[in-house]
C-alpha positions as CSV (number, residue, x, y, z in Angstrom):
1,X,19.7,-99.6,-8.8
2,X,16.4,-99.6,-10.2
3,X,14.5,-98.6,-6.5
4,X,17.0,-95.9,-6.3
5,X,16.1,-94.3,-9.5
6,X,12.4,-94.5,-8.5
7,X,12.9,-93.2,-5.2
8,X,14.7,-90.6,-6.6
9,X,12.0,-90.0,-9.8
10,X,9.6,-89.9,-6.4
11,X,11.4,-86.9,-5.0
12,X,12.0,-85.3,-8.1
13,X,8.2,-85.2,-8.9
14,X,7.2,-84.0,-5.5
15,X,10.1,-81.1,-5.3
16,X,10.4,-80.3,-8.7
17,X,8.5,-76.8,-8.5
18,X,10.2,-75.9,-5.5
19,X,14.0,-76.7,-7.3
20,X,12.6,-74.3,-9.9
21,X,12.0,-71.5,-6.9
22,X,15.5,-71.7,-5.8
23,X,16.7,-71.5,-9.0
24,X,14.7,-68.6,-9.9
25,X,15.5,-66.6,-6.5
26,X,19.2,-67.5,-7.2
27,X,19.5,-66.2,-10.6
28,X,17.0,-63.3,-10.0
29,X,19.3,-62.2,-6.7
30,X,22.1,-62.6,-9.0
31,X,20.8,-60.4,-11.8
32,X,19.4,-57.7,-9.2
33,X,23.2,-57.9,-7.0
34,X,24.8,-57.2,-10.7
35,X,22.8,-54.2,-11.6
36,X,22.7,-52.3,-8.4
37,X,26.1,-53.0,-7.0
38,X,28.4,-53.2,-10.0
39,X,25.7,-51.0,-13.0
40,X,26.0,-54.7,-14.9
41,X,22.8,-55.5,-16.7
42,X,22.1,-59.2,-16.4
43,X,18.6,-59.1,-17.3
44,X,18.7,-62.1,-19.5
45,X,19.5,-64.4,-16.3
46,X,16.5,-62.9,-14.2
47,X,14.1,-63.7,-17.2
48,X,15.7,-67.6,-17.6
49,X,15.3,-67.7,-14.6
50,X,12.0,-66.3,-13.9
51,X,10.9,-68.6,-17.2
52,X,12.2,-71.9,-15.3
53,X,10.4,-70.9,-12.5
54,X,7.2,-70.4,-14.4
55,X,7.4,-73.8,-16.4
56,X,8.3,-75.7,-13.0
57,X,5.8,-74.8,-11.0
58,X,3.2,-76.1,-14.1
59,X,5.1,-79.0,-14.8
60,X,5.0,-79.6,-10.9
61,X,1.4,-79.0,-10.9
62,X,0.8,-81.6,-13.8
63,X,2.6,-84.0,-12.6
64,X,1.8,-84.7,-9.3
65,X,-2.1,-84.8,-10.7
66,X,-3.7,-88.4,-10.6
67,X,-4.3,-88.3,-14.0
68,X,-1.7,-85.6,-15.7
69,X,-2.0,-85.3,-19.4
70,X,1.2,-86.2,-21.5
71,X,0.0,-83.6,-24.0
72,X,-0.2,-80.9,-21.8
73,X,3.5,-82.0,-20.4
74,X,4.6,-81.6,-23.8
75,X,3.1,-78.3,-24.6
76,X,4.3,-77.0,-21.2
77,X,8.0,-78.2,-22.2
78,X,8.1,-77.1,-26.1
79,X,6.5,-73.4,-25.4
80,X,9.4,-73.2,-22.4
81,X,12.2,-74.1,-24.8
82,X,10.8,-71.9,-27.4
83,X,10.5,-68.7,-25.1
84,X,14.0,-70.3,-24.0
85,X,14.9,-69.8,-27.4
86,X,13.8,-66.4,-28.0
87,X,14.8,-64.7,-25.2
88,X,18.6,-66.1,-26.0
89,X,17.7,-64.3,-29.5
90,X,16.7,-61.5,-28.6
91,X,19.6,-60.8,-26.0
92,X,22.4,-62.4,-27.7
93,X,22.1,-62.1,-31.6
């Protein structure tokens, strides 16, 4: 059990800012289909998504360095869940 959970922390660290691609052209295709088909303005799911892509790809970046900071990890994931945060603010409350 242990190997598989490596193996798969392995993968995860080398595909982690190409999940967050897919994920962003998903949502982004989603929010663009909505609006131009149907006149529904999704615009908060194109910005998550466009966010996740964003902090993936530097998450991706830092961790696949030799020697990646944990303090830059950390800053990378608390300024993500705060612009998270306000952008379900803004478009919700």
């Amino acid at each position: 059990m242990r190997d598989f959970i490596l193996i798969n922390n392995e993968y995860l660290k080398k595909y982690l800012g190409i999940v967050g691609f897919l994920i962003a052209v998903i949502g982004i295709s989603i929010s663009c289909f909505y609006l131009y088909f149907y006149d529904i303005s999704l615009q908060p799911v194109g910005d998550i998504s466009l966010l996740l892509w964003v902090s993936t790809m530097a998450l991706s970046k830092e961790i696949n360095k030799e020697n990646s900071k944990k303090w830059w990890i950390s800053t990378i994931l608390i300024t993500s869940l705060l612009m998270f945060s306000v952008i379900i603010f803004v478009y919700f409350l």
